[in-house]
PDB file of N, CA, C and O in Angstrom:
ATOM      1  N   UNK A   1       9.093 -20.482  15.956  1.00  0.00           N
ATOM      2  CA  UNK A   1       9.376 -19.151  15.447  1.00  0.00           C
ATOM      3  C   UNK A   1       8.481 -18.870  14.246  1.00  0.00           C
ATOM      4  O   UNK A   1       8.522 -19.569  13.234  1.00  0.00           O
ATOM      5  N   UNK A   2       7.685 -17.844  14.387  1.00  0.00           N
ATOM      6  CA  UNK A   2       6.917 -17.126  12.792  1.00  0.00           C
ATOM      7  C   UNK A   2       7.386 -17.064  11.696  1.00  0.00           C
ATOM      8  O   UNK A   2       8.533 -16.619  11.742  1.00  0.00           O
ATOM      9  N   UNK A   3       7.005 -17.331  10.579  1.00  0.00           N
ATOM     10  CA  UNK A   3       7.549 -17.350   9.320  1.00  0.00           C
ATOM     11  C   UNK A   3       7.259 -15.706   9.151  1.00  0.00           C
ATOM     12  O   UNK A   3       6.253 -15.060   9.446  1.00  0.00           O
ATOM     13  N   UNK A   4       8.606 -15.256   8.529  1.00  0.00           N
ATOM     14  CA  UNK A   4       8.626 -14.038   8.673  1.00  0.00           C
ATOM     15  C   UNK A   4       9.219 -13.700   7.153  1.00  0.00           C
ATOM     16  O   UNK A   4      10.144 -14.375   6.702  1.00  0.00           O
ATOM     17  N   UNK A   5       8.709 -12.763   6.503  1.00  0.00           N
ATOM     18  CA  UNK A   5       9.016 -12.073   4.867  1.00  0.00           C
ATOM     19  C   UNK A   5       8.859 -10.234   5.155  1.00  0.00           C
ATOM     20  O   UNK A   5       8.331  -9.588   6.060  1.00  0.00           O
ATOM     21  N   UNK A   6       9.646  -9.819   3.825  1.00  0.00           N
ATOM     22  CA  UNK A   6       9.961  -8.187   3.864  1.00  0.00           C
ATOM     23  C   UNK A   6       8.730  -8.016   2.770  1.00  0.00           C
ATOM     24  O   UNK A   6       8.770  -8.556   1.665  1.00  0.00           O
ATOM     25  N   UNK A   7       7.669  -7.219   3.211  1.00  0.00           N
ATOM     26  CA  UNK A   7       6.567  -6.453   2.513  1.00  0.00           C
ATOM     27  C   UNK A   7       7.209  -5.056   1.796  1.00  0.00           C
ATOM     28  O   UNK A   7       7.913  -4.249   2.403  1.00  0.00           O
ATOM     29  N   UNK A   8       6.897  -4.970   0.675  1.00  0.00           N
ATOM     30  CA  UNK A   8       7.098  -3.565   0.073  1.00  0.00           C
ATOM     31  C   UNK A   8       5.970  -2.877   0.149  1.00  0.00           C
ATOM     32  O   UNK A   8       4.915  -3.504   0.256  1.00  0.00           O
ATOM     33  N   UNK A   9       5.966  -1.437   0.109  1.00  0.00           N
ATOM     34  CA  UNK A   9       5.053  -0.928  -0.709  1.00  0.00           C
ATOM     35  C   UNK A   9       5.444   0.084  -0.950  1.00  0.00           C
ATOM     36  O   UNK A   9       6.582   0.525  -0.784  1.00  0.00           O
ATOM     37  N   UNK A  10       4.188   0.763  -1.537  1.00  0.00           N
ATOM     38  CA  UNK A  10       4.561   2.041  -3.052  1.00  0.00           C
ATOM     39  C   UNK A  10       3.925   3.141  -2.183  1.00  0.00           C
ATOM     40  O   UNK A  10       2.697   3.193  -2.132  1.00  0.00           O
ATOM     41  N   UNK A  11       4.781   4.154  -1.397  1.00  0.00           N
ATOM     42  CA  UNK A  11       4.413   5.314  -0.726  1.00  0.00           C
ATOM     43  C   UNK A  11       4.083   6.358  -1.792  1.00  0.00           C
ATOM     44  O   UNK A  11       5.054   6.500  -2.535  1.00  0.00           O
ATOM     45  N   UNK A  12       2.741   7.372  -2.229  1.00  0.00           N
ATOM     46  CA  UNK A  12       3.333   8.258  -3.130  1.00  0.00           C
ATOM     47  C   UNK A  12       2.552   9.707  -2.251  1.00  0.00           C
ATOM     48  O   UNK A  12       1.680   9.631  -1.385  1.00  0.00           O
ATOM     49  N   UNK A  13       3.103  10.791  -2.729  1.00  0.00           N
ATOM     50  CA  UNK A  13       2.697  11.937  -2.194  1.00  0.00           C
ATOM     51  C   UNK A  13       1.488  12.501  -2.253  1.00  0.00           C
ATOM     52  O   UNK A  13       1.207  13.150  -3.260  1.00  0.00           O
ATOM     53  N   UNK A  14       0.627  12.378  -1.290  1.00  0.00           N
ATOM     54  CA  UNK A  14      -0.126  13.173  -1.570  1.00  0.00           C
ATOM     55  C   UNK A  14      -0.590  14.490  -2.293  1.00  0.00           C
ATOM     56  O   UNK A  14      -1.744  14.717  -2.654  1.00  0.00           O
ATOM     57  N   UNK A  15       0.189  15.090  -2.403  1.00  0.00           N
ATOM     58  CA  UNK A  15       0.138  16.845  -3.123  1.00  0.00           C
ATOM     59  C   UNK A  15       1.286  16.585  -4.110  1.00  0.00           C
ATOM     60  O   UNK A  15       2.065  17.484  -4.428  1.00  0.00           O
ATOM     61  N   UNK A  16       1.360  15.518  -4.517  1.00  0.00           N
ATOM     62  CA  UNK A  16       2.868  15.308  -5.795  1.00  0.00           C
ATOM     63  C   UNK A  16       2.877  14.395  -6.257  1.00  0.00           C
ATOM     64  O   UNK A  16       3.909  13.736  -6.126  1.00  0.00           O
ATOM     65  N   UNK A  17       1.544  13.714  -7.207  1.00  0.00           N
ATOM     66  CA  UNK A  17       1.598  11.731  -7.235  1.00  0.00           C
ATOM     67  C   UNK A  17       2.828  11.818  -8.290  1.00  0.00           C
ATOM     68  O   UNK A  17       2.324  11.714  -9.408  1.00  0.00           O
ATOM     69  N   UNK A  18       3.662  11.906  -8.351  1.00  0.00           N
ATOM     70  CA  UNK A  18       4.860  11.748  -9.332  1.00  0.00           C
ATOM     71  C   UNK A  18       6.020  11.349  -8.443  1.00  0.00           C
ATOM     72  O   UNK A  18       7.047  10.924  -8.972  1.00  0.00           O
ATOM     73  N   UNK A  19       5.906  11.479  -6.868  1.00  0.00           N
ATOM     74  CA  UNK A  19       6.796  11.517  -6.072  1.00  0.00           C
ATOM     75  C   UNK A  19       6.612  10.583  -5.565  1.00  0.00           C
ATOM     76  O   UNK A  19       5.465  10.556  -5.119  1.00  0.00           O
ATOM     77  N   UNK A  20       7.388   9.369  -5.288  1.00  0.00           N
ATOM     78  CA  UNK A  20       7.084   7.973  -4.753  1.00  0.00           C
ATOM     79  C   UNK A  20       7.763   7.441  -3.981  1.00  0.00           C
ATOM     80  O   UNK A  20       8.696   8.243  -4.034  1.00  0.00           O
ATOM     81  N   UNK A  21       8.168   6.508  -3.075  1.00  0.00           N
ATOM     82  CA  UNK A  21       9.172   5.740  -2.555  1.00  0.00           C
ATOM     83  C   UNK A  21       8.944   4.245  -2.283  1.00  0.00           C
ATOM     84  O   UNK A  21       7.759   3.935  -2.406  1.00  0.00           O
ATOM     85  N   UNK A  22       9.544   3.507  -2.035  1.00  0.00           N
ATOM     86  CA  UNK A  22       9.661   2.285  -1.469  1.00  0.00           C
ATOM     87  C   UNK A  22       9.948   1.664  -0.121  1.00  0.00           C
ATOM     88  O   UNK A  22      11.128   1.476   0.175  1.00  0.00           O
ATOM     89  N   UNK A  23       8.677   1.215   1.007  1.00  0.00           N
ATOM     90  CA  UNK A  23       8.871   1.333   2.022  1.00  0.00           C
ATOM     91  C   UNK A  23       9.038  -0.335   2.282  1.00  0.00           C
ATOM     92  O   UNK A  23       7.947  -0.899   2.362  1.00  0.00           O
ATOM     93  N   UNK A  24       9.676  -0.813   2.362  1.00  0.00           N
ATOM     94  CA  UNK A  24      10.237  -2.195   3.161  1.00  0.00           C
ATOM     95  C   UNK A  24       9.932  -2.552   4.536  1.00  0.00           C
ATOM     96  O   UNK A  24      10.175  -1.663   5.352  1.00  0.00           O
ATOM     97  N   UNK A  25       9.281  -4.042   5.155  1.00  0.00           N
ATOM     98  CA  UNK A  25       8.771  -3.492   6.688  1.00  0.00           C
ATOM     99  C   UNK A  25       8.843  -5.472   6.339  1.00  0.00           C
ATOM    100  O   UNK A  25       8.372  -6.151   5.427  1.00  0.00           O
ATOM    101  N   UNK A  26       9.735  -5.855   7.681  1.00  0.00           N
ATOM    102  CA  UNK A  26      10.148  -7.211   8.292  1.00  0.00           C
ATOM    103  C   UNK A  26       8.117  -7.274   8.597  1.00  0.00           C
ATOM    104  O   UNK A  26       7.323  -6.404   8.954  1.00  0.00           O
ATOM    105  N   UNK A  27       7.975  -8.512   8.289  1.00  0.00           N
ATOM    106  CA  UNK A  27       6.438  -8.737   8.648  1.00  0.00           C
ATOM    107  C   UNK A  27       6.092 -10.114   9.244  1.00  0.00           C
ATOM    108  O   UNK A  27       6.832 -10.891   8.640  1.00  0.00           O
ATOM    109  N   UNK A  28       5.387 -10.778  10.072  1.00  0.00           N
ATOM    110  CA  UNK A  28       5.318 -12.020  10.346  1.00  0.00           C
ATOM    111  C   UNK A  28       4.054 -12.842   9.338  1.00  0.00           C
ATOM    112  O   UNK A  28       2.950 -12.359   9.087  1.00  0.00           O
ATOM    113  N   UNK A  29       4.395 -13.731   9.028  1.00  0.00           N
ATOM    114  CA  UNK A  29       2.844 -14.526   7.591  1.00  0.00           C
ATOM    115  C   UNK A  29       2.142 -15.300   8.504  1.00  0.00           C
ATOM    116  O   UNK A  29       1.877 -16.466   8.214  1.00  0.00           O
ATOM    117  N   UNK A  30       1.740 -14.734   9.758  1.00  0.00           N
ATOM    118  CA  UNK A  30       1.020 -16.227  10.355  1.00  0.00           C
ATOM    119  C   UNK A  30      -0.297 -15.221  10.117  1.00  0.00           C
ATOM    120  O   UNK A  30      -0.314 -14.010  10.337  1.00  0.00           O
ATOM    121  N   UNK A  31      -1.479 -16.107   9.570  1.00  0.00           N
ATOM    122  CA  UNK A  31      -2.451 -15.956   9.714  1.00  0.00           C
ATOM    123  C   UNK A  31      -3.363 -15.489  10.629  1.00  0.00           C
ATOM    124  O   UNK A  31      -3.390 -16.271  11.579  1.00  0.00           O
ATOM    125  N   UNK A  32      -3.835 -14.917  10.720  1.00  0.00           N
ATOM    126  CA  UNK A  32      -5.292 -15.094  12.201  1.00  0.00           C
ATOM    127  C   UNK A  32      -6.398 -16.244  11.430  1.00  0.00           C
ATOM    128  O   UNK A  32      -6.752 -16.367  10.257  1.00  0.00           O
ATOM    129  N   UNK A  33      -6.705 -16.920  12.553  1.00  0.00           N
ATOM    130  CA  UNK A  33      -7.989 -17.331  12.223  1.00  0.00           C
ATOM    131  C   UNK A  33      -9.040 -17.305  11.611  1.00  0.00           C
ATOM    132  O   UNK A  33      -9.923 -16.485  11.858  1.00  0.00           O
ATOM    133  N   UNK A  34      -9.142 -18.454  10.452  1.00  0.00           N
ATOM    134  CA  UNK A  34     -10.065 -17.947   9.344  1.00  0.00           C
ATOM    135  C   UNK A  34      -9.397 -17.039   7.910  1.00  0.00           C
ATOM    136  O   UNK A  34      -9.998 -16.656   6.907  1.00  0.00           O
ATOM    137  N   UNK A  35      -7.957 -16.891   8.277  1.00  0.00           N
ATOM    138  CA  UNK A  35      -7.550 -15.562   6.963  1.00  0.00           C
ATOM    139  C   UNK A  35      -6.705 -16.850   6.612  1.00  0.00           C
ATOM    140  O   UNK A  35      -6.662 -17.948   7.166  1.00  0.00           O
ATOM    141  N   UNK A  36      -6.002 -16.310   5.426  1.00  0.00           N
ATOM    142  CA  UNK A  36      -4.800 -16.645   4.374  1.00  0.00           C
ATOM    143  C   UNK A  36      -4.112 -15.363   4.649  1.00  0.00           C
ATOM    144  O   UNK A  36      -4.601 -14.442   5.302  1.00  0.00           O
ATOM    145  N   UNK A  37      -2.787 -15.376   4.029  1.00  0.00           N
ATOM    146  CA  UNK A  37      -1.748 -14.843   3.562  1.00  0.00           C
ATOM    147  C   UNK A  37      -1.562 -15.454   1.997  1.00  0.00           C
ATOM    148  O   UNK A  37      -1.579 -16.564   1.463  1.00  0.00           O
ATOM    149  N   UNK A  38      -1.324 -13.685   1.485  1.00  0.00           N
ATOM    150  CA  UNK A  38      -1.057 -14.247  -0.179  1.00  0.00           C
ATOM    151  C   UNK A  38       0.088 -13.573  -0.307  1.00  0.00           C
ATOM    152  O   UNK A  38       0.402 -12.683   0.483  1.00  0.00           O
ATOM    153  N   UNK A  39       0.975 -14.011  -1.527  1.00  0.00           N
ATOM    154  CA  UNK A  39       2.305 -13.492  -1.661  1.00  0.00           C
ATOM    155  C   UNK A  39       2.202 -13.260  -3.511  1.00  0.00           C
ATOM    156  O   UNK A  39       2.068 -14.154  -4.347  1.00  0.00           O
ATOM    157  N   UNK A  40       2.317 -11.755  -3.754  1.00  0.00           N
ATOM    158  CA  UNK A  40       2.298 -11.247  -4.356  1.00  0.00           C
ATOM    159  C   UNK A  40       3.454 -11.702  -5.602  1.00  0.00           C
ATOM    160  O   UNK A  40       4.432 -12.128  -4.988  1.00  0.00           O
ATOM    161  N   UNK A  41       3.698 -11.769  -6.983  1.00  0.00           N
ATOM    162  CA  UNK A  41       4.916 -11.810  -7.612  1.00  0.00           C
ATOM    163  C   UNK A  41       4.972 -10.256  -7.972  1.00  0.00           C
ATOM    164  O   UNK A  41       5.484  -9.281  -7.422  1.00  0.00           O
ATOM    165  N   UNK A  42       4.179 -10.458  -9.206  1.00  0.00           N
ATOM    166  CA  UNK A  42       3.701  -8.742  -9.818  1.00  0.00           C
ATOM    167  C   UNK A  42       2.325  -8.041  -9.348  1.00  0.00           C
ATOM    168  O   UNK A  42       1.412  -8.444  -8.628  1.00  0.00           O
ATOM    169  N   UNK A  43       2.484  -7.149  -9.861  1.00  0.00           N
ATOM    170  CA  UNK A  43       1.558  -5.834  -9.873  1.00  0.00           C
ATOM    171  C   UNK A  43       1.494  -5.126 -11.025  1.00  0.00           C
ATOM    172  O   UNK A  43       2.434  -5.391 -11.775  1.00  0.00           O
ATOM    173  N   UNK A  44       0.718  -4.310 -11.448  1.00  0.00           N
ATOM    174  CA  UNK A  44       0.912  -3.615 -12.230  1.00  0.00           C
ATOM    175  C   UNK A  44      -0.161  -2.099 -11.618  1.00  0.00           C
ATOM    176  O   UNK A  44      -1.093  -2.402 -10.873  1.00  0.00           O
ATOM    177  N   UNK A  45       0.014  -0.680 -11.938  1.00  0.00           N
ATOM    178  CA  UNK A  45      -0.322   0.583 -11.803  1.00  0.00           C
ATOM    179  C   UNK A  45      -1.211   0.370 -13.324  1.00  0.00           C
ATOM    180  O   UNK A  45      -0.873  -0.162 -14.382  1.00  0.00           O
ATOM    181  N   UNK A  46      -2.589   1.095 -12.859  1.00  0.00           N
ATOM    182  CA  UNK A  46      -3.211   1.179 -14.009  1.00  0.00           C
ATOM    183  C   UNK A  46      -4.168   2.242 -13.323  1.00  0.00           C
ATOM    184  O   UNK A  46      -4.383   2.359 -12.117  1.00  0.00           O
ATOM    185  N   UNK A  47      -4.865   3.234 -14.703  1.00  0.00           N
ATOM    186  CA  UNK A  47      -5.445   4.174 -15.199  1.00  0.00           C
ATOM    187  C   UNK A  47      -6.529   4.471 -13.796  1.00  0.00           C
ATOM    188  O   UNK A  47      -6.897   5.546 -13.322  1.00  0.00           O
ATOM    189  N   UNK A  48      -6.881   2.909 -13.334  1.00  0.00           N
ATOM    190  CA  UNK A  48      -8.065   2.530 -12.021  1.00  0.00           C
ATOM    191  C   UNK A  48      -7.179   3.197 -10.598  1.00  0.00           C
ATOM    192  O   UNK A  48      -7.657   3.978  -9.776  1.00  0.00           O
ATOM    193  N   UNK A  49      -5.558   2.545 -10.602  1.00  0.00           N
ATOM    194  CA  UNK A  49      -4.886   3.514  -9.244  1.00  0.00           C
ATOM    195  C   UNK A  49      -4.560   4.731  -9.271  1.00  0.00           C
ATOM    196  O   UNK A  49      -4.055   5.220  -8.261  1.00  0.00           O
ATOM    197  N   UNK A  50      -4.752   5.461 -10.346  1.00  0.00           N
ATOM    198  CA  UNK A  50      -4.348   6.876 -10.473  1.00  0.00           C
ATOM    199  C   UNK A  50      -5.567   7.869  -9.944  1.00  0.00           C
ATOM    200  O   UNK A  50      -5.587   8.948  -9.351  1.00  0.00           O
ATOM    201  N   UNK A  51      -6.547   6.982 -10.445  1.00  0.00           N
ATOM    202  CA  UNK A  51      -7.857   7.923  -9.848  1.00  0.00           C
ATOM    203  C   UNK A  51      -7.918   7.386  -8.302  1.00  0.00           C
ATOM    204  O   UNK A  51      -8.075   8.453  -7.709  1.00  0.00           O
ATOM    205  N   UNK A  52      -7.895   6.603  -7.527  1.00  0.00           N
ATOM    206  CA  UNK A  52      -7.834   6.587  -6.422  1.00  0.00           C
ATOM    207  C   UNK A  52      -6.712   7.654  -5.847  1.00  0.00           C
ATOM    208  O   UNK A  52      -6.822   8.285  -4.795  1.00  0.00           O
ATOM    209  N   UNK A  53      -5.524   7.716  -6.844  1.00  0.00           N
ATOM    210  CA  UNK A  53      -4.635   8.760  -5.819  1.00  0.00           C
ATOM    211  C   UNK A  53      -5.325   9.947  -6.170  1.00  0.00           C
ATOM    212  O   UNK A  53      -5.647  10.579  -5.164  1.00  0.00           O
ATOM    213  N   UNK A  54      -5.704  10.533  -7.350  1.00  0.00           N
ATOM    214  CA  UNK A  54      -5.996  11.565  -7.736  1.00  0.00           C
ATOM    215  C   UNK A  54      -7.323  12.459  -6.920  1.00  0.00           C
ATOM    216  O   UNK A  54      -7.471  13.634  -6.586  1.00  0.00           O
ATOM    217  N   UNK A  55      -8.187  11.170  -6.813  1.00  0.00           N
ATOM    218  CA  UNK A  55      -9.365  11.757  -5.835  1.00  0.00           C
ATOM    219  C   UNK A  55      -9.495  10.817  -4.420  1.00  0.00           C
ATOM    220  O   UNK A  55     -10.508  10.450  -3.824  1.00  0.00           O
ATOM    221  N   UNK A  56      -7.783  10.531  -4.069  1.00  0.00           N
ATOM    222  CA  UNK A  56      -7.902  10.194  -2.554  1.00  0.00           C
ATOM    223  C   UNK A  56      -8.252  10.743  -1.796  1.00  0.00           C
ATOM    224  O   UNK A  56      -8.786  10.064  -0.919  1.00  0.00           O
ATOM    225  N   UNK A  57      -8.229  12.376  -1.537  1.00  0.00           N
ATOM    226  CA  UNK A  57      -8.616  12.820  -0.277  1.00  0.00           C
ATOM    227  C   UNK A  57     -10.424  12.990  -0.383  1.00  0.00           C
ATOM    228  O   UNK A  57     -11.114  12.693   0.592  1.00  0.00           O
ATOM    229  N   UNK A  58     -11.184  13.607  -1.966  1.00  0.00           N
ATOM    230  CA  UNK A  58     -12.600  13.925  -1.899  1.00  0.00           C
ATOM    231  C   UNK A  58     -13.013  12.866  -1.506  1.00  0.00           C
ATOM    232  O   UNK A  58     -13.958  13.092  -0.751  1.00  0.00           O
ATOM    233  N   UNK A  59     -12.721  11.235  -1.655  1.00  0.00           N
ATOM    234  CA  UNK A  59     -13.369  10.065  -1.796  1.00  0.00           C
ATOM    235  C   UNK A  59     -13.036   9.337  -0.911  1.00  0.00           C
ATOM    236  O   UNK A  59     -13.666   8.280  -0.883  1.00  0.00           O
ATOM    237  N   UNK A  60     -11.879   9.538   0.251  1.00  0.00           N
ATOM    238  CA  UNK A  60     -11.629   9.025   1.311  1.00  0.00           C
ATOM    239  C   UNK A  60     -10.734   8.108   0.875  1.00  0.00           C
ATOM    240  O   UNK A  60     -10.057   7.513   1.714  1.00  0.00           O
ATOM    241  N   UNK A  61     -10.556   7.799  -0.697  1.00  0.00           N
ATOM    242  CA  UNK A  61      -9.730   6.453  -0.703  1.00  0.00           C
ATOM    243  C   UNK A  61      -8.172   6.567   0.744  1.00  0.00           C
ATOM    244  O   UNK A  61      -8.212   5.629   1.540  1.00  0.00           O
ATOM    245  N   UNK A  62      -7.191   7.439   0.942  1.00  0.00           N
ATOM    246  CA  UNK A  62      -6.215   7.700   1.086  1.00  0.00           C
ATOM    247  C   UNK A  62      -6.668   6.915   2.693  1.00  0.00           C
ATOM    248  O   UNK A  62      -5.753   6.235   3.158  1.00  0.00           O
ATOM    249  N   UNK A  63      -7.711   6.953   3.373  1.00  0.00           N
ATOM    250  CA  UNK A  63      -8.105   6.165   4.504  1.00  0.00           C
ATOM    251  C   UNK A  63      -8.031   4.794   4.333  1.00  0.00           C
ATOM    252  O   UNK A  63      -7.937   4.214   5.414  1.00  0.00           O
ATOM    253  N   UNK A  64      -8.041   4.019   3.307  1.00  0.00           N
ATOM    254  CA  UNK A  64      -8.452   2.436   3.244  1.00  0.00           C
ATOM    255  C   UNK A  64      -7.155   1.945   3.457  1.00  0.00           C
ATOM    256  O   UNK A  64      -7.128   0.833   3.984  1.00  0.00           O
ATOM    257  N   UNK A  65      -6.033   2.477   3.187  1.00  0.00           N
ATOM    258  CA  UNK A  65      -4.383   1.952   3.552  1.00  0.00           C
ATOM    259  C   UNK A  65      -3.808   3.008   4.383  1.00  0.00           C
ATOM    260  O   UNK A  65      -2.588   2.849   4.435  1.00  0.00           O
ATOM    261  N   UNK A  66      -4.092   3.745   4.870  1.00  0.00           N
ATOM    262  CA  UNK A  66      -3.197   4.484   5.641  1.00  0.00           C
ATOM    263  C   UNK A  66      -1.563   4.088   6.116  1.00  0.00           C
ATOM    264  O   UNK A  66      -1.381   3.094   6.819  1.00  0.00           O
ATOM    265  N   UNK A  67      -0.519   4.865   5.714  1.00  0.00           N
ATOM    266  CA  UNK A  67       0.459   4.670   5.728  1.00  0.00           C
ATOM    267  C   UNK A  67       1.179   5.012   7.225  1.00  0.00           C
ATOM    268  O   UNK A  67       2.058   4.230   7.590  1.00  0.00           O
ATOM    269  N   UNK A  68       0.770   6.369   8.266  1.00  0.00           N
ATOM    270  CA  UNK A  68       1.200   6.752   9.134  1.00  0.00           C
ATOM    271  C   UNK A  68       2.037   7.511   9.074  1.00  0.00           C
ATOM    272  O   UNK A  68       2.790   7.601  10.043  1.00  0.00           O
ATOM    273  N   UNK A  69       2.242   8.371   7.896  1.00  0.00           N
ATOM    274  CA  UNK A  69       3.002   9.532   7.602  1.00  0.00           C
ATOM    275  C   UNK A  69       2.190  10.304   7.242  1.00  0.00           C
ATOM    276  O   UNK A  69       1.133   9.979   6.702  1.00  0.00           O
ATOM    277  N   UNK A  70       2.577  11.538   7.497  1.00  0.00           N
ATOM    278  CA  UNK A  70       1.717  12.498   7.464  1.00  0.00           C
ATOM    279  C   UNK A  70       2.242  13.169   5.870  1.00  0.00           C
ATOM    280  O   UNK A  70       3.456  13.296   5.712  1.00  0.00           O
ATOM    281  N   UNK A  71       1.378  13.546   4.823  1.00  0.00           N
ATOM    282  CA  UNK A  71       1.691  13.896   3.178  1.00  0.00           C
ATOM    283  C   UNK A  71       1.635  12.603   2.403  1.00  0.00           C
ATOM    284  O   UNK A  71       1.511  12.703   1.182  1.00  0.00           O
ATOM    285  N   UNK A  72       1.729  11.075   3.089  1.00  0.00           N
ATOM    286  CA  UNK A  72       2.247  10.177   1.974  1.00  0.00           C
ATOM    287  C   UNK A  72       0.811   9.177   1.785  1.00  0.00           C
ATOM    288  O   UNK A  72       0.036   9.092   2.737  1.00  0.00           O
ATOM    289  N   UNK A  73       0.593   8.606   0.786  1.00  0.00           N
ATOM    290  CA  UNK A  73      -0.566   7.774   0.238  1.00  0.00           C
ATOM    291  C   UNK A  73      -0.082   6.402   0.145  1.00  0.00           C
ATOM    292  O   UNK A  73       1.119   6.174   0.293  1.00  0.00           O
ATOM    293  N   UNK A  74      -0.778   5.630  -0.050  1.00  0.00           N
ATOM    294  CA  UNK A  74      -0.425   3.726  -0.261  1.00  0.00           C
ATOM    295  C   UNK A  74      -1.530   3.804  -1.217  1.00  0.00           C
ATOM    296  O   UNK A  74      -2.713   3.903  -0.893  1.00  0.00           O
ATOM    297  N   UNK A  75      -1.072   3.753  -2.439  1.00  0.00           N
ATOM    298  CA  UNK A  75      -2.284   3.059  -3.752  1.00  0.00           C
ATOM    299  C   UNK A  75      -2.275   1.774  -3.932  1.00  0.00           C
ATOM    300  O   UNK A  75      -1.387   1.085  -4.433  1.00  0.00           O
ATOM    301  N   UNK A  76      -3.643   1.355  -3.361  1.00  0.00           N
ATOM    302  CA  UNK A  76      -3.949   0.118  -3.666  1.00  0.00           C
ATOM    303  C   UNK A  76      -3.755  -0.120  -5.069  1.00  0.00           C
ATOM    304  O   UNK A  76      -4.212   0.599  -5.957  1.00  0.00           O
ATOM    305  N   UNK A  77      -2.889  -1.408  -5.281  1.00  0.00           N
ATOM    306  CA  UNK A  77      -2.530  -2.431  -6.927  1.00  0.00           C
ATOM    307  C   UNK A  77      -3.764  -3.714  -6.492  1.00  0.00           C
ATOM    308  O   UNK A  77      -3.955  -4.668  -7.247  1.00  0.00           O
TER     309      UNK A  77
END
């Protein structure tokens, strides 16, 4: 059986970065070939993820994590 852990992440709005949520998703840690799995403790939001949300759509950032909701962003920490 896969070693299996709950991933968070930080959904925020596209047209509202003040508006955020917390999306939880059952995940399996087996590697592919050649990768690792890393397990996060902290994070921290800094001055560097705000401009990615801020000029996600001119700069494409909002493509590099795509969330699969339509309005919502994943800022890379």
């Amino acid at each position: 059986m896969p070693n299996r852990s709950t991933v968070s992440r930080l959904f925020t709005r596209k047209d509202a970065l003040h508006q955020t949520r917390l999306v939880c998703q059952e995940t399996s840690l087996e590697a592919a070939e050649g990768k690792i799995v890393l397990r996060l403790d902290l994070f921290s939001l800094t001055t560097n993820n705000i401009t990615y949300a801020v000029f996600g759509d001119s700069m494409q950032y909002w493509q590099f994590f795509p969330t699969g909701e339509e309005g919502w962003g994943h800022i890379p920490v």
